[in-house]
C-alpha positions in Angstrom: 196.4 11.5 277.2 196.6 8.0 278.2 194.1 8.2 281.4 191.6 9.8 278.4 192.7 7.0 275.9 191.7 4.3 278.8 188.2 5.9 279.6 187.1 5.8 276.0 188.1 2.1 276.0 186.2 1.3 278.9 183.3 3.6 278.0 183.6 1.2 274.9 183.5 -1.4 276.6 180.4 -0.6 278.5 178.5 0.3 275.5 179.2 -3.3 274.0 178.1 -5.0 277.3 174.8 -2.6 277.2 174.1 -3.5 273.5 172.8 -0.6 271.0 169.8 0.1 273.4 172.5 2.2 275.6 173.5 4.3 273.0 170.0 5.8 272.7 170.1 6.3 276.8 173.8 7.9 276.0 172.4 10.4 273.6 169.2 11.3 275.9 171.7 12.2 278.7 173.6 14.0 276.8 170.7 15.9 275.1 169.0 16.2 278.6 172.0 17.7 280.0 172.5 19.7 277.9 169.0 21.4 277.8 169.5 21.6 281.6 173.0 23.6 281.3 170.8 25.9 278.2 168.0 26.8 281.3 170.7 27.1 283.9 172.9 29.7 281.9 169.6 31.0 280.9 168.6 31.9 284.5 171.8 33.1 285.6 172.6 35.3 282.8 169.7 36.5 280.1 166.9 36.4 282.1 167.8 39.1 284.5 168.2 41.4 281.5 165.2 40.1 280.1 163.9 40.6 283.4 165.3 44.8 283.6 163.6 44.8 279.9 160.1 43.8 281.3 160.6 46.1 284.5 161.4 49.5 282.4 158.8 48.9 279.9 156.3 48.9 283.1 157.9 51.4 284.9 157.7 53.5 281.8 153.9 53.6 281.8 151.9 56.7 283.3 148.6 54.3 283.7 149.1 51.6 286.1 145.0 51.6 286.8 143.3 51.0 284.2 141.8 48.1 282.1 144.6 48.1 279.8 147.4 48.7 282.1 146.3 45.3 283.6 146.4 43.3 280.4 149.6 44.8 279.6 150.9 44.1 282.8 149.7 40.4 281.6 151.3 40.4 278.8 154.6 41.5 279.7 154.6 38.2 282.9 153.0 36.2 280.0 156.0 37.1 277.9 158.6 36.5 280.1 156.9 33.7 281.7 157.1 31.7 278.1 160.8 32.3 277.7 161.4 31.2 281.6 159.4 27.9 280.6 161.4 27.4 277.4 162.4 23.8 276.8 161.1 22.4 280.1 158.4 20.4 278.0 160.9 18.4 276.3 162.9 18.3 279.6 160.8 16.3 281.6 159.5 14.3 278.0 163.1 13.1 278.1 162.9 12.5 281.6 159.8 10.2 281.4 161.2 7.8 278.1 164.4 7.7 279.8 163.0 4.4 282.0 161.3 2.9 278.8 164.6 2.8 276.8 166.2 1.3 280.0 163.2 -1.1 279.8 163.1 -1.2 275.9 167.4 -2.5 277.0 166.1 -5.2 279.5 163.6 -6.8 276.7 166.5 -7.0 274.0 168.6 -8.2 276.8 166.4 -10.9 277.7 165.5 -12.0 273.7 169.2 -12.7 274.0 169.1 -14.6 276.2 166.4 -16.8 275.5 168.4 -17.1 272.0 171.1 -18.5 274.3 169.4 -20.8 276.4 168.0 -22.5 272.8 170.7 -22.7 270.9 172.5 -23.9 274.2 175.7 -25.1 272.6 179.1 -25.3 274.7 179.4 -21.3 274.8 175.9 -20.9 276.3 176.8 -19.9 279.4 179.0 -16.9 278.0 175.8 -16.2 275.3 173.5 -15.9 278.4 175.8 -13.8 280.6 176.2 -11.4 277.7 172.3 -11.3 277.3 172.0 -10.4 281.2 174.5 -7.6 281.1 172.6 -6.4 277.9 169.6 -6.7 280.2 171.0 -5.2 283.0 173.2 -2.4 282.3 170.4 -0.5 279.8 167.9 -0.7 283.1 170.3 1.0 285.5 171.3 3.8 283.0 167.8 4.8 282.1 166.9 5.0 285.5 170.0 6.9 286.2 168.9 9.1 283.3 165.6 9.5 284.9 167.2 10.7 288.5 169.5 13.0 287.2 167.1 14.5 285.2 164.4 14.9 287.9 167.0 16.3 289.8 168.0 19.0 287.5 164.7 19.4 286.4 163.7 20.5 290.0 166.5 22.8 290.5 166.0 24.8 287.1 162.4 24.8 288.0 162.5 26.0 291.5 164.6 28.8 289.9 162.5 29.5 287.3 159.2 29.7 289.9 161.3 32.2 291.9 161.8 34.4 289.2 158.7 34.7 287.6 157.4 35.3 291.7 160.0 38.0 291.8 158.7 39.6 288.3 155.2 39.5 289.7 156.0 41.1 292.8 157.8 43.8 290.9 155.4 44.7 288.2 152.9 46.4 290.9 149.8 47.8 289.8 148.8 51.7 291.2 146.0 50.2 293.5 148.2 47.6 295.0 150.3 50.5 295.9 147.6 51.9 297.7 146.2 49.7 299.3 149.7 48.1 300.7 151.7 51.9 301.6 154.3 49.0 303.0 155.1 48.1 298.9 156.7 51.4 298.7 159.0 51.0 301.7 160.3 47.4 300.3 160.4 48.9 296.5 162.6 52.0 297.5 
């Protein structure tokens, strides 16, 4: 209880060094994060049944020829395909402002340290080393914002990619059967 009781203090800490700029990068990571876990518990537990859901409804069908069996076919990746891509817009928005609240950090941090160097009394040193940190510590936290988030965002997209290939591959149209008698072999 006391270890938790001493991060929070020093997490505290932190945030005052940072000035209010870093509680806006706080909440981005925490709301990027936690869009990423969303997609990544997505992937590895609805989707596949949304995935079986998609497959029966094709396999289902008597046409897998015609006109309309291709727009269905369409419709059922198009489908599947929009609940796959669900929230990666505002994933990689967040990714993208997190380096302009860092840099939003290093302009506050700075005004306050101009404010230091013209007031310049006998605490201006202190003033200006506080405006630096406030300058400072903002920057690396968006950009560690931004990396995290690019890597997450590439992992939940590389497995969304491979999904929706998988779903492609699976929903097979009657002339791609024929025309590939090897498609049979790998669906069996």
């Amino acid at each position: 209880m006391n270890t938790v009781l001493d991060m929070l203090s020093h997490l505290q800490q932190l945030a005052d060094m940072g000035g209010p700029v870093l509680l806006f990068i706080i909440a981005l990571i925490l709301l990027l994060w936690l869009l990423l876990m969303e997609r990544l518990i997505y992937y590895r537990t609805t989707l596949r049944r949304d995935m079986t859901q998609c497959l029966d409804v094709w396999q289902q069908r008597v046409d897998r020829h015609s006109r309309r069996a291709r727009q269905v076919r369409a419709a059922l990746l198009a489908e599947v395909d929009e609940r796959i891509d669900r929230f990666l817009p505002m994933i990689k928005t967040l990714v993208a402002i997190a380096p302009l609240f860092g840099l939003l950090g290093t302009v506050t941090g700075m005004i306050g340290v101009f404010e230091a160097m013209g007031f310049a009394e006998g605490s201006g040193a202190r003033a200006m080393s506080s405006g630096v940190s406030r300058a400072t510590i903002p920057t690396m936290a968006g950009m560690v914002a931004a990396l995290s988030g690019l890597i997450g965002l590439a992992g939940i997209d590389r497995l969304g990619r491979s999904a929706k290939a998988r779903l492609e591959n699976s929903l097979l149209m009657d002339d791609e059967l024929e025309t590939n008698p090897a498609i049979l072999g790998e669906q069996r």
